[in-house]
N, C-alpha and C positions, 0 to 999 in steps of 0.2 A: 636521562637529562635532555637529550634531543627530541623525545616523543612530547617531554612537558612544555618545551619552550614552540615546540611548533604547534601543539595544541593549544594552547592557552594564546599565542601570539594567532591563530586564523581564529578563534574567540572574540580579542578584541578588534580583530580589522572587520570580521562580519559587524560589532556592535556597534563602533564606530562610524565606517559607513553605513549601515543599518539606519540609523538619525536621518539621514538627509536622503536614503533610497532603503526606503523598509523591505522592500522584495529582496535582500541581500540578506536581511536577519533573516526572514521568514525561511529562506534556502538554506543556512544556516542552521537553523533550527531543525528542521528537517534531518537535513545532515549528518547531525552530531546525534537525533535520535537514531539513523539508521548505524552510523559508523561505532560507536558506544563507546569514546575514547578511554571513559575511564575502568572499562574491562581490558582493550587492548592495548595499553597502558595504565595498567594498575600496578606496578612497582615505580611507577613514577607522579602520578595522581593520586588525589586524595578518594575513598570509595563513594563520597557522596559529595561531587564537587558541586552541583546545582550549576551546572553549565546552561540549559536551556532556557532558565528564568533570566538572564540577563539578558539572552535573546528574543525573550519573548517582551521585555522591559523596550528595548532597541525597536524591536519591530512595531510595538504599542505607537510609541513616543515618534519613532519616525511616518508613521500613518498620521498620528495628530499633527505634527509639524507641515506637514506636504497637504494637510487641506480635504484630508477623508477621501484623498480619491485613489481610484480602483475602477473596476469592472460595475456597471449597473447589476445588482443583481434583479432577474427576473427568468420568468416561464418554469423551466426544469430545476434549474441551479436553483432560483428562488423555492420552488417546492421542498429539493432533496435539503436546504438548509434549513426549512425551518422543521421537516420530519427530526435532523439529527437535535435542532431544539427541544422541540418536542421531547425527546427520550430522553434529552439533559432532564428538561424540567419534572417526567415524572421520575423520573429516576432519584432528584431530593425530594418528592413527594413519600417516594418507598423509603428511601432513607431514614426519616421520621418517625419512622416506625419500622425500626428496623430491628430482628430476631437478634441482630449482632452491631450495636452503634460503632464499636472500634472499627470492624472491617469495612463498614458501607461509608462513615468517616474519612479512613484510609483509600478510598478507592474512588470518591468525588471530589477528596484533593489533587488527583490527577487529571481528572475525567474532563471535570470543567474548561481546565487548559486544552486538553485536547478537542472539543467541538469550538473554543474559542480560534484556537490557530487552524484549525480544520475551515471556519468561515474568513477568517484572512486571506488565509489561500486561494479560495472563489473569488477574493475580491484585488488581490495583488497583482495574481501572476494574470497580469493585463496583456503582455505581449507576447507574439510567438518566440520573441528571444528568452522572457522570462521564464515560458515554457520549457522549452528548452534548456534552460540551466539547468531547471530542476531534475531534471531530467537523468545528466550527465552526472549530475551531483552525487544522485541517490544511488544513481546504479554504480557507480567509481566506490563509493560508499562501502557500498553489501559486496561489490566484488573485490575487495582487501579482504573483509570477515572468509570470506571463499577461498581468497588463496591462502590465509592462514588456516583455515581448516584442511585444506587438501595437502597443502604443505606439511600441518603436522601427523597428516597418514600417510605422504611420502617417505618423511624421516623415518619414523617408528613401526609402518608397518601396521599399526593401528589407531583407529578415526576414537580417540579419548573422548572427544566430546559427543558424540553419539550413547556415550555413558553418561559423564560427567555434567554434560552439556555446555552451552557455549553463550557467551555474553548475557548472564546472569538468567536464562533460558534454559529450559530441559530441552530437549531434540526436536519432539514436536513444535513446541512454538516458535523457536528458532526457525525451522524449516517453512512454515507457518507464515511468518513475519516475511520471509523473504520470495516470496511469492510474486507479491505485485513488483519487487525486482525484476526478478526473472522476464515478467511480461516487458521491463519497459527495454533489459537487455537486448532480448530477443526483437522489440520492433525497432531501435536503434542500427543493430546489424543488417536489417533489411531496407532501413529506410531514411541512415546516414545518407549525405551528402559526399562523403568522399570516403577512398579505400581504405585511409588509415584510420576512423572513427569505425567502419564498419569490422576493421578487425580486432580491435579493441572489446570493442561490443561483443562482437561474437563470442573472443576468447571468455571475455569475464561468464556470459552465455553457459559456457563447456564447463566452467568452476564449478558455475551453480548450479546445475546438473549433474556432478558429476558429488558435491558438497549432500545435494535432495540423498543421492544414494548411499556416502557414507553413515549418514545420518539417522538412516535404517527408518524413515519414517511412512508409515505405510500410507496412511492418509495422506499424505505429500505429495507420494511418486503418484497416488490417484489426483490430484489435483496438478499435477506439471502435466500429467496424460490428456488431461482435457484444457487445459492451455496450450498444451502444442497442439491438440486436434482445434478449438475455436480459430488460433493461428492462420492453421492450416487453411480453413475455410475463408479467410477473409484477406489472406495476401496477395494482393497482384498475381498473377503467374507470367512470370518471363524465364528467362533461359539462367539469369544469377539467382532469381528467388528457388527456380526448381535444383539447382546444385546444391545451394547453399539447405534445402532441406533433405536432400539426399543426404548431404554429406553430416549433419545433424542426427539422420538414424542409424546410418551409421558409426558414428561416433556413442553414441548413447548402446547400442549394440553392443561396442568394446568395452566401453564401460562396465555397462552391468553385469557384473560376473552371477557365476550360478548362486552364491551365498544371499545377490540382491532379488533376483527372480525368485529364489523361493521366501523371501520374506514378504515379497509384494504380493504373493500367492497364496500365501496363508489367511490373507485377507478374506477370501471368497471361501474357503474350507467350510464343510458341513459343522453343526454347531458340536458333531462330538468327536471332530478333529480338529476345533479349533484351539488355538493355546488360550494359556490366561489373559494376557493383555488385551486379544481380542476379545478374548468371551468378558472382560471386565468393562468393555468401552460397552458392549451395549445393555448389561446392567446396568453402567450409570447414567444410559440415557435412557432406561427404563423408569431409573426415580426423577432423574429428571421431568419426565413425563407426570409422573403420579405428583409431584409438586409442586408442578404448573397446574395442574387442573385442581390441586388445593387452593391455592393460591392465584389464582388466574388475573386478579387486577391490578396490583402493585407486588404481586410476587412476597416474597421476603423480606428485601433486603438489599440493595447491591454487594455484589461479592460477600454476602450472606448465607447463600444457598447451601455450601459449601457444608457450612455447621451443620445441616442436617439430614446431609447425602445418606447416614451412615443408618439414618431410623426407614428410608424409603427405599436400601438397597436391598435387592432381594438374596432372601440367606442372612440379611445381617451384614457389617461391615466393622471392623475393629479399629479402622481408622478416627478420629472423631475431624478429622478438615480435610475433605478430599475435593478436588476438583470436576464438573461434569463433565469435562473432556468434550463440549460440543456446544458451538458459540450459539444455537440458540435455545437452546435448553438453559445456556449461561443468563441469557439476558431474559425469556421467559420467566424463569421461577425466580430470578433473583429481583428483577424489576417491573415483571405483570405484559400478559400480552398485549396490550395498547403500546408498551414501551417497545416492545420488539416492533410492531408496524410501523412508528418511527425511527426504528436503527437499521433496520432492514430497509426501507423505504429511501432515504439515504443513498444508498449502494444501489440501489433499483431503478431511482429515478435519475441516479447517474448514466449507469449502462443504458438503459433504454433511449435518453436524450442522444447521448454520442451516437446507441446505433442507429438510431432516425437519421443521424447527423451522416456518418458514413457510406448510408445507403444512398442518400441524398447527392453526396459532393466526395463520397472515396475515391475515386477513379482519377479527381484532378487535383486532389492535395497534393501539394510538397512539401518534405521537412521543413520545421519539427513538428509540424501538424498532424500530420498522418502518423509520423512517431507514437505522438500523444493519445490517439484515436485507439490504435493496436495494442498499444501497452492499459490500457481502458479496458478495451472489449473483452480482451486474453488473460488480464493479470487479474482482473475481478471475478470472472469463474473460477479461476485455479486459485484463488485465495477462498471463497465462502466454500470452494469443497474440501479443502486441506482444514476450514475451521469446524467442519463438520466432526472433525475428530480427534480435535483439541480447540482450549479455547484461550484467548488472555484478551479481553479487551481490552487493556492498555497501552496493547503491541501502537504505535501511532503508521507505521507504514501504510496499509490500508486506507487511511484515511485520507493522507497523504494522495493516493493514486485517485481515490474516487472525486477529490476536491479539484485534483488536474482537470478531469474529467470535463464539471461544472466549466471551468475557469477555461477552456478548449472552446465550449460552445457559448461561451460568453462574451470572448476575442469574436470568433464568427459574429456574433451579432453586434459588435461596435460596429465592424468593418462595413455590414449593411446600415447602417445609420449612417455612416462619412458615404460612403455612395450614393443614398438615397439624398442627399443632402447636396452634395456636389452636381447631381445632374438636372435639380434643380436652382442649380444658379446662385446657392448661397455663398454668402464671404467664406473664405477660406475653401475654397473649391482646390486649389493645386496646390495648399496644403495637406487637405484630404486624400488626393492620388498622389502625391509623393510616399504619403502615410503607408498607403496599401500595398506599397510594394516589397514593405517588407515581409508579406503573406507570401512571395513568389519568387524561387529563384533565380538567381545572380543573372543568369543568361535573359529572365523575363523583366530586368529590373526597368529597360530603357521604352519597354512597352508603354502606356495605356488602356487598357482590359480593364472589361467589368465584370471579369469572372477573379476573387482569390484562389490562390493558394493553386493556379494552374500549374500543370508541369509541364 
């Protein structure tokens, strides 16, 4: 009773204020995809409560209310939104003709909303505060899913959902989803503002890590491997960042017992000691392959592909609806290579903006900028190499992080406009530099500097 009155009561106060400040559904929305209340309150929720569309109703309505406004889109942001247009629109193009109408159906009644609130979020989260929420939001979010998972392999002794799986997710995608978490975790613990957000951060950090291993997903612990090494390469080095990564391998150290090292190992096995699972991922990116090159310009089908893994697996396959297990063989054969250079493009034109963006001006961000930047750089690697070996494009996390991304280097380039603007002597000059100070910490606030986001 208490899960339902406090879910459905932060429902209606996102959608309510959502009306008059749309950035609070939009976070909302987010939220309730990463948290999935009606899994972890499913003996007190309905199983298909349609929580989202009322926030996505809220966030509409309160954008139309307040006057369209948002972030300009333009430069990178403007590219990576209209590539993820792009895939929307061929993607009903494959639809149309699609080997399976029910599934391609089923799966651009999702889709749509998601490159819909995916271009919201370019244009909402306008400030470094709104940044920042989102921020805090997503990862408080995934790190409740974390401590119930760790939790229920403290009780019992064994991690159930590495079987069963977790929030209506098999292991992989679960693990998969929580990815671009992980990254925004881990840059929060480094690059909070104060001790007790950074231990917060951190802890949830050690869940999620510790969640990647019970969860036995191979492709995972390779994609956290290379998020903590991008990490690594792009953190400041001071005297708390070098502890705080010490104490990080070593913790992951204690963690991994021998049963999680030899399942991560088995990965690299020669192919006739590999087991089934592996030797079955890259058979079905073998057909996956064979039916992208049939299929090469609108693919199949969206989530079509699926129906005819079974005639391209090699050996034969008994299943007749199997998954390819590998997000672009998913979007390849199911909606045509053209469609993959805009979903992929997307995610690319995000990373690449940010890391111009970081190379540029990393050294003098302050939260939750640099936050945002890190959890960017870090969680976007370690997510497309964990989807390398599973796939669900409907997971919305992802999207979620790459739109931060946009929406980071879009704040940047207001904040040059009100300068550029101010030092020429236009009206609202010192409302402009009052503006900017919110780019720059408490101690910088009583400045005037025409550097952001110093520290």
């Amino acid at each position: 009773m208490k899960g339902m009155l406090f879910i459905y009561g932060l429902l209606a106060i996102c959608c309510i204020i959502g009306l008059a400040r749309p950035h609070v559904a939009l976070i909302g929305y987010y939220g309730f995809a990463v948290l999935i209340p009606e899994w972890n309150w499913r003996w007190a929720l309905p199983p298909n409560p349609g929580f989202q569309k009322y926030l996505v109703a809220s966030c509409l309505l309160g954008f139309l209310f307040n006057g369209l406004r948002g972030n300009r889109l333009r430069g990178g942001p403007l590219a990576a939104c209209l590539c993820f247009g792009l895939y929307l629109g061929l993607s009903y193009v494959s639809a149309a003709s699609s080997i399976s109408p029910s599934n391609s159906q089923w799966f651009m009644s999702f889709m749509w909303k998601i490159v819909l609130m995916a271009a919201m979020a370019v244009l909402l989260l306008d400030s470094p505060r709104k940044i920042s929420a989102i921020l805090w939001i997503l990862v408080l979010a995934q790190g409740y899913n974390a401590f119930r998972i760790n939790e229920q392999y403290f009780e019992t002794g064994i991690c159930w959902a590495a079987y069963t799986g977790w929030a209506f997710m098999d292991n992989n995608i679960y693990c998969m989803a929580t990815m671009p978490m992980i990254g925004m975790s881990l840059a929060l613990a480094f690059r909070s503002q104060r001790i007790w957000q950074r231990a917060i951060a951190g802890g949830i950090f050690l869940l999620q890590m510790h969640q990647i291993m019970l969860m036995q997903s191979r492709g995972c612990m390779l994609g956290a491997i290379i998020l903590a090494g991008v990490f690594f390469l792009l953190v400041p080095k001071n005297a708390y960042s070098w502890a705080a990564i010490l104490g990080s391998i070593f913790a992951a150290t204690v963690l991994a017992g021998p049963s999680v090292v030899k399942e991560f190992s088995s990965s690299f096995a020669s192919a006739e000691k590999r087991d089934s699972s592996a030797d079955s991922r890259f058979k079905l990116w073998e057909a996956g392959a064979k039916i992208t090159a049939d299929y090469p310009v609108l693919g199949v089908g969206p989530d079509a592909g699926r129906r005819i893994v079974h005639k391209y697996y090699p050996g034969g396959l008994r299943a007749r609806d199997k998954a390819l297990h590998n997000t672009l063989f998913e979007v390849t054969a199911c909606s045509g290579v053209p469609a993959a250079v805009g979903y992929f493009g997307f995610f690319g034109i995000c990373w690449l903006s940010v890391a111009w963006f970081w190379k540029r001006e990393g050294k003098i961000l302050a939260p939750p900028m640099s936050a945002a930047c890190l959890a960017i750089l870090c969680g976007l690697p370690g997510f497309l190499v964990s989807a390398m070996f599973s796939s669900s494009l409907l997971v919305e996390s992802p999207y979620a992080l790459a739109a931060l991304g946009c929406a980071t280097i879009l704040v940047r380039k207001a904040y040059e406009d009100r300068h550029q603007s101010s030092s020429h002597g236009f009206p609202g000059t010192v409302d402009h530099i009052g503006k900017s100070t919110q780019f720059l910490p408490r101690s910088a606030e009583v400045e005037i500097t025409p550097e952001p986001f110093r520290q």
